[in-house]
N, C-alpha and C positions, 0 to 999 in steps of 0.2 A: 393816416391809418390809425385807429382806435388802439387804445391799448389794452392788452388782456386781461382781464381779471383775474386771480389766483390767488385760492386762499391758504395762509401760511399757519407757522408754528409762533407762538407769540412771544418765545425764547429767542432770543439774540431778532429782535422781528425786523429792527432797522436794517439790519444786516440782510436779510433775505428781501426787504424792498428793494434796495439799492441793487440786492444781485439779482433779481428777479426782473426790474427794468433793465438793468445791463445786457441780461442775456437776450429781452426782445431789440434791443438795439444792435448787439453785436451777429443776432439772428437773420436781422432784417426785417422786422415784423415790424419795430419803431426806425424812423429815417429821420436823419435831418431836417431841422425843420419843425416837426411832426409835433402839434402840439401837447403837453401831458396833462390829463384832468387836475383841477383841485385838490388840495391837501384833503378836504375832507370826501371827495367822492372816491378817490385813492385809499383811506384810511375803511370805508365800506366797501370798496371792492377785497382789499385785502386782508378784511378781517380785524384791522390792530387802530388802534389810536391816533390823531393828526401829530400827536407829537413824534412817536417813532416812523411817522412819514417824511415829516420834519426832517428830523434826523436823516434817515437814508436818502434824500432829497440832497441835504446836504456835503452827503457823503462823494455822491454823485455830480456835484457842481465842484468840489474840490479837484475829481480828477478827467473833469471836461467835459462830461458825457452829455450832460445838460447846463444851459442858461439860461439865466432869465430875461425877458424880455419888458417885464414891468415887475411891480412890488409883486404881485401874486402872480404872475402869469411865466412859465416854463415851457421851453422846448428844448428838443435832442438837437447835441450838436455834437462835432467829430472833433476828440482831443487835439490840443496841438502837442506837435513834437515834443516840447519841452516838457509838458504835462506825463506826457507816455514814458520818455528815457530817464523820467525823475524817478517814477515806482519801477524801473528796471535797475536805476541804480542803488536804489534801496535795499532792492534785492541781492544785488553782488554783494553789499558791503554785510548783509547780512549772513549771505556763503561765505562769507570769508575767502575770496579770492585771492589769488596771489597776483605777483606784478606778471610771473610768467606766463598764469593762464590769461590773464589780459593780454600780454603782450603779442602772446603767439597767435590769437586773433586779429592783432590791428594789424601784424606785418602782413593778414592777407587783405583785410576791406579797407586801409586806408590808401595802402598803394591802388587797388581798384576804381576806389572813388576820385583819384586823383588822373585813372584812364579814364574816368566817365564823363569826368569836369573838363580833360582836352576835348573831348568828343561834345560835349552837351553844351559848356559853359554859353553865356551870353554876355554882350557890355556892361551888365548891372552889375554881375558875377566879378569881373574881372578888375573891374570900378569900388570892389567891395575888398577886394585881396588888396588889393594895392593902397588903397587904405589901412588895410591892419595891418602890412609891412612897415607902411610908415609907423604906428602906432610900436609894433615891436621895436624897432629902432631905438623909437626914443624912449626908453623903458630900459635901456641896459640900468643892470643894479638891483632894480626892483621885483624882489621874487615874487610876488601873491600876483604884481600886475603882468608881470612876465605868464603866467598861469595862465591867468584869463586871457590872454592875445595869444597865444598857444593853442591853448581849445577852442578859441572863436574863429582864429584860423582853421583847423580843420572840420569845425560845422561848418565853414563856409564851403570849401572845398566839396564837401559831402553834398552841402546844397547846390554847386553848381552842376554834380553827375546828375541832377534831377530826375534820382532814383528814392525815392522814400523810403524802400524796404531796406535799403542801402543807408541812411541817414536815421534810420530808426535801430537799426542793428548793430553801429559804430556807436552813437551816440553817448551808450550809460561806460560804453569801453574807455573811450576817450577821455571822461570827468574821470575818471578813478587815474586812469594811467599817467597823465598828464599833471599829477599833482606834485609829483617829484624833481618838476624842471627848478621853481624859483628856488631849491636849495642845493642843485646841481650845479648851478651856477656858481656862487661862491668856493664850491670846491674843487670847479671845473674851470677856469675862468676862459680857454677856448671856447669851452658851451654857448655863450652866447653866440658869439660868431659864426660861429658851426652852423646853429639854430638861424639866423638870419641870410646864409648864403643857400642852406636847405630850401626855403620857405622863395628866395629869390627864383631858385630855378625852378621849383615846381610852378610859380606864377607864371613865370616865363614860357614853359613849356604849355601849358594853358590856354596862354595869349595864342601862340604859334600854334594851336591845336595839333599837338604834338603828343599821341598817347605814350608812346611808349619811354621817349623822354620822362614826361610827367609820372610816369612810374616808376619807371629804374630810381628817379633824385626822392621821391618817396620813399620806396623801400631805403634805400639808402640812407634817410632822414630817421626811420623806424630804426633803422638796425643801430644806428651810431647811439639813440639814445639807450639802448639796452648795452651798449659798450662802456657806455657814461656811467647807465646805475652802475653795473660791475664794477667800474674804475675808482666808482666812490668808494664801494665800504657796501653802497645796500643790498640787503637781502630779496633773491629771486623769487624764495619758495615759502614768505611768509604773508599772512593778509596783509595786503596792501594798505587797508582802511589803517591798522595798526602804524604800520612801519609810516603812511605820510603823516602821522599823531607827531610822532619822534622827530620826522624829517622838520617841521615846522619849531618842537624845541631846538632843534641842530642849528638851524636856520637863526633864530633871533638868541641864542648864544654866545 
């Protein structure tokens, strides 16, 4: 499908290309796939320069919407996850979110995705948790890698309820909230263990496609670490972005 012409304001103009192909994409007018004219037939349809095409071109391949398929040649493509819950969580830490308003989100969609992953998962799914159990395991001590095997456990989980709307909607929750474990640990030192009997039964309950199981030992896994921050010292009702600044000087302290 061609793409529309429209001609702009030459004020902030990369920014009006960029949003001006976004919205025939996110329209439906441009599709995956669909190839987009040259810089300079783009640059006469919309009135401005190949360099401010350039640019919003650019802007555009940054957060997925299009790639390239040779040096000069572009088509629309559909962000990946990662690309999407990045500008969502840019966005939180920019609201200045707290740990609570995070929090009181995951206690509903992670326990959910963890009913959707007994119901939905596959052997790849379950082939992949079990891997990153083992991975946590052997990581006691290590808080930043403890971090990462935390969050990639529950994108996995997200991914096996093979719900998108579900794994696009947890996803920017989960990086923010989840940044507080590797210095819980040290002044938790059950935490780890807590953390890997949690993660055991929810796999478990998984395998045995076992919803309600795999829910209950999730919320359950949610709730304790909100018992943990309390237990530390941290703060509920402050931007989170802030307080994990602090949590990481506490940490190598």
């Amino acid at each position: 499908m061609p793409l529309k012409p429209k001609p702009l304001r030459v004020q902030h103009a990369y920014e009006q290309v960029s949003t001006e192909i976004e919205t025939q994409i996110l329209s439906g007018a441009l599709k995956p796939g669909d190839r987009l004219p040259g810089e300079a037939e783009m640059a006469s349809m919309f009135h401005v320069n190949r360099s401010t095409v350039r640019e919003g071109i650019r802007r555009l391949e940054s957060e997925g919407f299009v790639r390239r398929i040779s040096p000069r040649k572009m088509v629309v493509s559909i962000p990946r996850m990662a690309e999407l819950s990045s500008r969502q969580t840019r966005a939180l830490s920019m609201l200045e979110v707290t740990f609570d308003e995070l929090w009181n989100v995951a206690i509903a969609t992670e326990p959910l995705a963890a009913e959707l992953a007994a119901r939905h998962a596959d052997a790849a799914d379950i082939a992949a948790l079990d891997e990153i159990q083992k991975d946590l395991m052997a990581a006691q001590g290590q808080g930043q890698v403890t971090i990462e095997i935390d969050t990639k456990f529950h994108s996995r989980v997200a991914a096996a309820s093979k719900n998108r709307v579900l794994q696009l909607a947890r996803e920017p929750i989960g990086f923010l909230l989840y940044r507080g474990i590797g210095v819980l640990i040290p002044k938790l030192p059950q935490a780890m263990s807590r953390q890997v009997v949690a993660h055991h039964h929810v796999i478990e309950a998984i395998r045995a496609k076992d919803p309600e199981t795999a829910r209950t030992w999730m919320a359950r896994h949610i709730d304790d670490f909100r018992r943990g921050y309390i237990h530390a010292g941290l703060p509920l009702d402050e931007p989170i972005a802030g307080v994990a600044s602090r949590l990481v000087e506490l940490g190598q302290a």
